[in-house]
C-alpha positions in Angstrom: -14.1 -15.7 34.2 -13.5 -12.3 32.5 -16.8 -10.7 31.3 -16.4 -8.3 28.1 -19.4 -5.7 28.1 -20.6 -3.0 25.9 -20.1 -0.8 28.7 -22.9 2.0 28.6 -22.3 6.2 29.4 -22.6 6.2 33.0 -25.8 8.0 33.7 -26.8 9.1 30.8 -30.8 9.1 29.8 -30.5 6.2 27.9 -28.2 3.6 26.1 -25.1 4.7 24.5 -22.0 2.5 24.4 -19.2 4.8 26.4 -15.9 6.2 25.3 -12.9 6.1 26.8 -11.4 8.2 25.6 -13.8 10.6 24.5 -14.1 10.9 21.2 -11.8 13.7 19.8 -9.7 13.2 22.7 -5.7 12.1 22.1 -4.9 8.7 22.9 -1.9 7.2 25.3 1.2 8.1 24.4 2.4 4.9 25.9 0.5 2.9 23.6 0.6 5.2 20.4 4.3 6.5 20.7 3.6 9.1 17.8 1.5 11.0 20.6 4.7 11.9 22.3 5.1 14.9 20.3 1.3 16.3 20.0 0.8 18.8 17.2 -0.5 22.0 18.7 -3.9 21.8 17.1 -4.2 18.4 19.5 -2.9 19.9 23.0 -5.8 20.1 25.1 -6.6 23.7 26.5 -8.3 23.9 30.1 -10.0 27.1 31.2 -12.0 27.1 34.3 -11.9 23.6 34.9 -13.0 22.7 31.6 -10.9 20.7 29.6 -11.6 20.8 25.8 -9.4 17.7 24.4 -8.4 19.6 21.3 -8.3 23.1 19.3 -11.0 22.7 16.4 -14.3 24.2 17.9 -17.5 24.5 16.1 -18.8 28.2 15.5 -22.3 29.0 15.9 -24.4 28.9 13.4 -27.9 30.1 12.6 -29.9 27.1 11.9 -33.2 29.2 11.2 -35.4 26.2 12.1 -36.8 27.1 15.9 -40.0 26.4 16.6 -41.0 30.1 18.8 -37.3 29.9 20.1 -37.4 26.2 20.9 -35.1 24.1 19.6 -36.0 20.9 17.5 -34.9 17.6 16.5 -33.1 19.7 13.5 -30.4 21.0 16.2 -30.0 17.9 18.3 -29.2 16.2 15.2 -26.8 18.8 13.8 -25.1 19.4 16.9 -25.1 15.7 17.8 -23.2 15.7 14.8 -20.6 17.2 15.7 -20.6 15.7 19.0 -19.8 11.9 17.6 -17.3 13.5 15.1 -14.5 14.9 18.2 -15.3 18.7 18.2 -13.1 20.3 20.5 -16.3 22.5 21.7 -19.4 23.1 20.1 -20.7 26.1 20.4 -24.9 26.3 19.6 -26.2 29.7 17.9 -27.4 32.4 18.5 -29.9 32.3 21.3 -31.5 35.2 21.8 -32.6 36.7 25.5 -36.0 38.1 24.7 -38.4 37.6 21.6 -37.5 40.9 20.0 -33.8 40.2 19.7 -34.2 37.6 17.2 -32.9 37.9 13.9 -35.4 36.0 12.2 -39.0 34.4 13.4 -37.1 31.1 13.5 -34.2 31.8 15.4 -33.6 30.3 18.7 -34.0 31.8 22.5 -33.9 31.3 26.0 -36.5 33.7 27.4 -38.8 31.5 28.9 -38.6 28.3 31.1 -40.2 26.6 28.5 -36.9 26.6 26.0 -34.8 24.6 28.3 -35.9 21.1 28.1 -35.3 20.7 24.1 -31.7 22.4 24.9 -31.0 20.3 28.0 -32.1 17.3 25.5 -29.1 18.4 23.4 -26.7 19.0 26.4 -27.1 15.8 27.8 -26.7 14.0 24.5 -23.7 15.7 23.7 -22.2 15.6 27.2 -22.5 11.5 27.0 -20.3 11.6 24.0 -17.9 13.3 26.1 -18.2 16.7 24.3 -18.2 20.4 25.2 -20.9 22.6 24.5 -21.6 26.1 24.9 -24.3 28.5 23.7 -24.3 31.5 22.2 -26.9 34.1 23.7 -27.6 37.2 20.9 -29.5 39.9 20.8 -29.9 41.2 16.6 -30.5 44.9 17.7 -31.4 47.1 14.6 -30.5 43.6 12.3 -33.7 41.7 14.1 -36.5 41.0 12.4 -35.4 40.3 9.4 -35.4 36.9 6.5 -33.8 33.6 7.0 -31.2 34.1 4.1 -33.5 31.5 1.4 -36.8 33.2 2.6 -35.1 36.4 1.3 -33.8 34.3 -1.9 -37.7 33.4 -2.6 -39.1 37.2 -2.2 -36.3 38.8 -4.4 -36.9 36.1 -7.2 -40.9 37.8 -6.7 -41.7 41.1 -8.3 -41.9 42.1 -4.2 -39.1 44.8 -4.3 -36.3 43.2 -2.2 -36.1 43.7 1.4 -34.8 41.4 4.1 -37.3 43.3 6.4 -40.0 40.2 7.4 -43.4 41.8 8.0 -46.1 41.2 10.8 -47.7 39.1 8.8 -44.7 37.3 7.8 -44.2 36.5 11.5 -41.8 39.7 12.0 -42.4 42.8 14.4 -40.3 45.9 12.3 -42.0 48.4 14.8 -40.6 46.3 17.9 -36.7 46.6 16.7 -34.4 48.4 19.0 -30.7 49.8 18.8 -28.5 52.4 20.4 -29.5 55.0 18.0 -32.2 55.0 15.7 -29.9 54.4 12.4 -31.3 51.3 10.0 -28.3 49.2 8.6 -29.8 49.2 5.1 -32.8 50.5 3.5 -33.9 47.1 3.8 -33.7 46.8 7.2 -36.0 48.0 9.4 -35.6 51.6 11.2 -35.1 50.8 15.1 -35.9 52.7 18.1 -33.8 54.4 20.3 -33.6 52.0 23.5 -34.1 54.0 26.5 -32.6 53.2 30.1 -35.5 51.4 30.8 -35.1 49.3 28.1 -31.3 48.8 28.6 -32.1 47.7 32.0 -34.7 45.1 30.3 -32.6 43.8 28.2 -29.8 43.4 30.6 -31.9 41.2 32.5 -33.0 39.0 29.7 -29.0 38.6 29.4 -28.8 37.4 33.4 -31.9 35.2 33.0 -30.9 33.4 29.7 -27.5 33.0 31.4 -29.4 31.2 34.5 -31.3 29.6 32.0 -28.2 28.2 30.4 -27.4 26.6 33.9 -30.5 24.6 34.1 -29.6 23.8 30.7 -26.3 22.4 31.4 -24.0 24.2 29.3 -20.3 24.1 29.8 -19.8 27.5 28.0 -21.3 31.0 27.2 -20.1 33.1 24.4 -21.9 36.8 24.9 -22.3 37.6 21.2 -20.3 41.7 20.7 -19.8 40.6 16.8 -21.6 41.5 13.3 -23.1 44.4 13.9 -25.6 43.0 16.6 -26.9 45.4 19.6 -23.3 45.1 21.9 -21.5 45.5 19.1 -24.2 48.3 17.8 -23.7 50.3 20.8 -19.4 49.6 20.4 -19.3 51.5 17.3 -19.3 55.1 16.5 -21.2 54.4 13.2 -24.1 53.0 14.8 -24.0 54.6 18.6 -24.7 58.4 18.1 -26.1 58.6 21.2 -25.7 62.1 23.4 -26.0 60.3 27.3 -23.8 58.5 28.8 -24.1 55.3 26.9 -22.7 56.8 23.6 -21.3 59.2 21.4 -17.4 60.2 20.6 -16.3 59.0 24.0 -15.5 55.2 23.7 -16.0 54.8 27.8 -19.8 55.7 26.9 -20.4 53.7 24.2 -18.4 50.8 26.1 -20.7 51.4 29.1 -23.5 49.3 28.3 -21.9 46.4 26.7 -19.1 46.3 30.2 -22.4 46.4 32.3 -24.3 43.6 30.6 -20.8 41.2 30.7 -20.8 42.2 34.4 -24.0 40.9 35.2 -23.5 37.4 33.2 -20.2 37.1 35.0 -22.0 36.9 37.8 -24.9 35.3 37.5 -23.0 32.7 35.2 -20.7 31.7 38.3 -17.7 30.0 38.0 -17.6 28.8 34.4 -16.3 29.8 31.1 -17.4 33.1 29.6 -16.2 33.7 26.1 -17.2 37.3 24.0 -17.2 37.3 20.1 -16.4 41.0 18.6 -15.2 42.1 15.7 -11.7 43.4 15.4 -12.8 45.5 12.7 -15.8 47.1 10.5 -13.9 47.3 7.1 -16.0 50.9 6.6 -13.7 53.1 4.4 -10.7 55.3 5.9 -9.3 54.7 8.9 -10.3 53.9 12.8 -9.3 57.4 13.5 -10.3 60.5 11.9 -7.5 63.3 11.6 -8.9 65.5 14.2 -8.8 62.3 16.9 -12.2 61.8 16.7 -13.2 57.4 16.0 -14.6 57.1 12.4 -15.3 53.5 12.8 -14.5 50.7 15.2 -11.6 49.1 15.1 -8.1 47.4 16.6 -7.0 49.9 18.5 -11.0 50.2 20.4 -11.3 46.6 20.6 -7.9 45.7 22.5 -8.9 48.6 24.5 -12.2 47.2 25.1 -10.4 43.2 25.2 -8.4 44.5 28.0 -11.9 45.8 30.3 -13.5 42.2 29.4 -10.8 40.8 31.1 -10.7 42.7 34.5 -14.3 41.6 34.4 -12.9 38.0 34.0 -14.0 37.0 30.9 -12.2 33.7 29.6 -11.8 34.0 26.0 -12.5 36.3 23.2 -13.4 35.2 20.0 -12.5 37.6 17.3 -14.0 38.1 14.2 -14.7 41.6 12.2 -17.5 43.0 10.3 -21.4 43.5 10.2 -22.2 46.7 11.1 -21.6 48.5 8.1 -23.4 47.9 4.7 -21.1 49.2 2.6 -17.9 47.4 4.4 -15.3 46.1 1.3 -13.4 42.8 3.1 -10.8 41.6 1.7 -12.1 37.9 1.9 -9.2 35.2 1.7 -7.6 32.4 3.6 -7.5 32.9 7.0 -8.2 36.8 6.2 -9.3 37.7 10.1 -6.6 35.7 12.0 -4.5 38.6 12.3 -7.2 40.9 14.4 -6.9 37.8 16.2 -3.1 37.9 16.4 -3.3 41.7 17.2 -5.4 40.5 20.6 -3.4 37.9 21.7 0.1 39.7 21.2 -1.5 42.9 23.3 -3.3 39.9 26.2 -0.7 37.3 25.8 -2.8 35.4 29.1 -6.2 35.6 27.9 -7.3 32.8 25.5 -7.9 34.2 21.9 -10.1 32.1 19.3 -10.4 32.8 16.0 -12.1 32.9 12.4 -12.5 33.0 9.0 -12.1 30.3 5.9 -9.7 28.0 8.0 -10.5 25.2 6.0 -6.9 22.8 6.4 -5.3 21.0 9.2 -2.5 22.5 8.6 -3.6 26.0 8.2 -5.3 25.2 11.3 -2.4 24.0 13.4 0.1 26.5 12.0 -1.9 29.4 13.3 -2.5 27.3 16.7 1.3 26.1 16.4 2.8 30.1 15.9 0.7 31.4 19.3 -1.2 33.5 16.8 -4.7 32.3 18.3 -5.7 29.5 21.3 -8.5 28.0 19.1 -9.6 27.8 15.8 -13.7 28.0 15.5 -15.2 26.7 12.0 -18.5 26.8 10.6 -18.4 26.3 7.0 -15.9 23.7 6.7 -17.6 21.8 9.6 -20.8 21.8 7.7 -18.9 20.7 4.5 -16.5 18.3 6.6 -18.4 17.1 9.6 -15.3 14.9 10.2 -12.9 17.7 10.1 -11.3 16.7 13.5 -10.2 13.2 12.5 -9.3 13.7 9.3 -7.3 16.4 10.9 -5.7 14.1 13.3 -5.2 11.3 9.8 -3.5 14.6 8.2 -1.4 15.7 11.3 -0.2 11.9 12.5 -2.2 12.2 15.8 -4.1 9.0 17.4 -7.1 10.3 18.2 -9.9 8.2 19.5 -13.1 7.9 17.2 -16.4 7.1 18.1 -16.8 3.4 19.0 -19.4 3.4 16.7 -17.6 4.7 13.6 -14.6 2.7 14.4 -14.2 0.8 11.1 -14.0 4.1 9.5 -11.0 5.1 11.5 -8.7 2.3 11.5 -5.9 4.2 10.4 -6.1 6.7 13.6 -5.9 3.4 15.6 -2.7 2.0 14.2 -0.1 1.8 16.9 2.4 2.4 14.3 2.5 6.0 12.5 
């Protein structure tokens, strides 16, 4: 006699019903004939042996709710979210190497042995929903120590004179913030110190053993964050790297020096798994990349496909491109999809090397046109994921794609199910 059992996820640390597919994953064309022609947004994309079952991926984002760089039952529920809802990847946020390189005091990190068994708590939950996650290791630079965004809400409702600057006593350190160059962003930031080659080697370090870290951890994925004005990105830049040895200046070899040696490193102590970078295609400072006697004003397209192109002799996997954050002043022109062309720019210069990209992507059909015309691999969303945590299937419902739903959420899904379109 046949026995009919809510199968559990092989191994997993404790009872959950299993998923076959995964969820997010596109079902058999055999038995839902409409798969036979998959939207672009719904073709799997394998890199390193990793297979994420669709195109949507979930950017990091600060959560601001660590407990000394541990994460909490706030991110295992947030990112098990996403997890149950079909993300194509998931990436956690930014995690930073060493205590120093936080943004704020609540910020999360993988400097100590200590931070992996609330992380590995998430991993496993995720990876028993079938899902793909990755982390993103950060260091702030001359942006650390700083507000989460509603703590600097409250103090500039005060009569405290605005400053996103937290204090020692607000559980900052201002006198422990380090850069390339000894240039604040803002006046409310606080003024770094010059990192020495002592510290660069420190720092470096705290890259390879967060990396490691992220092993034990069982990640799928690193992204090295180069992006928003943060130290890698800091030391890219000719507006914050003013440096007169051989890790800055005019010369964009120096100034790319550091950051090539830090991805090095990862690349090898991460092994033979997916390494993804995040920069930004552009600063949107005033005037051009290039000043009229040669010299670089700013950074921009024409250093970051330069750059792009020594990440991937290094064999990095993926870059993720987004643009700005190093430049107070910086004017973008904020609109639908407004950074997928630096991400265009990338993939028409690599045409081999995965491109992701960013930036108020907030339709399935803005998402699987861009996807669809080659001009990025992967769409990543933060925003509309927190708005829409079901993004993925209602993009699927949108697109005509049968795409298998959580057991659990079934009823909610029926129409994904139908074996007619």
């Amino acid at each position: 006699m046949s026995q009919f059992i809510n199968k559990a996820v092989p191994g997993a640390r404790e009872y959950y019903p299993l998923n076959e597919p995964s969820i997010g994953s596109t079902m058999s064309p055999d038995t839902f004939p409409r798969n036979k022609e998959l939207p672009a947004l719904f073709k799997p994309l394998t890199i390193r042996g990793v297979t994420f079952p669709n195109r949507i991926w979930v950017s990091p984002m600060c959560q601001y709710s660590s407990d000394n760089g541990h994460a909490t039952d706030w991110h295992l529920v947030h990112i098990g979210g996403f997890a149950t809802r079909g993300a194509g990847a998931i990436c956690m946020e930014a995690t930073a190497p060493v205590p120093e390189g936080r943004i704020s005091p609540e910020d999360a990190g993988l400097w100590t042995d200590s931070q992996i068994p609330p992380l590995k708590r998430i991993v496993e939950f995720a990876h028993a929903q079938g899902a793909k996650i990755g982390v993103q290791i950060a260091h702030a630079g001359r942006k650390a120590s700083t507000f989460a965004p509603w703590v600097y809400s409250d103090a500039a409702r005060t009569q405290r004179a605005p400053t996103w600057t937290a204090q020692e006593n607000e559980n900052g350190w201002p006198n422990e913030v380090y850069a390339p160059s000894s240039i604040a962003w803002s006046d409310e930031y606080p003024t770094p110190k010059e990192m020495d080659e002592k510290h660069l080697q420190y720092v470096e370090d705290a890259f390879v053993s967060a990396a490691k870290r992220a092993i034990e951890a069982g990640f799928d994925f690193i992204e090295l964050h180069g992006a928003h004005g943060y130290l890698i990105h800091e030391f890219l830049s000719p507006l914050s790297n003013t440096r007169k040895d051989q890790f800055g200046g005019q010369p964009l070899e120096n100034r790319m020096r550091w950051p090539l040696r830090v991805v090095k490193a990862v690349r090898a102590a991460w092994g033979d798994r997916p390494l993804f970078v995040r920069l930004s295609g552009r600063e949107w400072a005033e005037g051009p990349e290039k000043a009229d006697d040669g010299t670089w004003a700013q950074w921009g397209l024409e250093q970051t496909n330069i750059f792009v192109g020594e990440l991937e002799k290094l064999g990095v996997d993926l870059v993720d491109v987004s643009s700005g954050g190093n430049w107070a002043a910086q004017k973008i022109p904020v609109g639908p999809g407004f950074q997928v062309p630096l991400a265009e720019s990338v993939k028409k210069a690599y045409a081999q090397l995965p491109v992701a990209t960013v930036g108020l992507i907030t339709t399935p059909q803005q998402a699987n046109e861009i996807v669809e015309k080659g001009r990025a691999d992967a769409v990543f969303l933060a925003r509309e994921f927190i708005r829409t945590p079901g993004f993925v299937l209602n993009a699927a419902q949108e697109l005509g794609v049968a795409v298998k739903p959580a057991v659990q959420y079934e009823r909610g899904w029926m129409t994904l199910l139908a074996t007619q379109k």
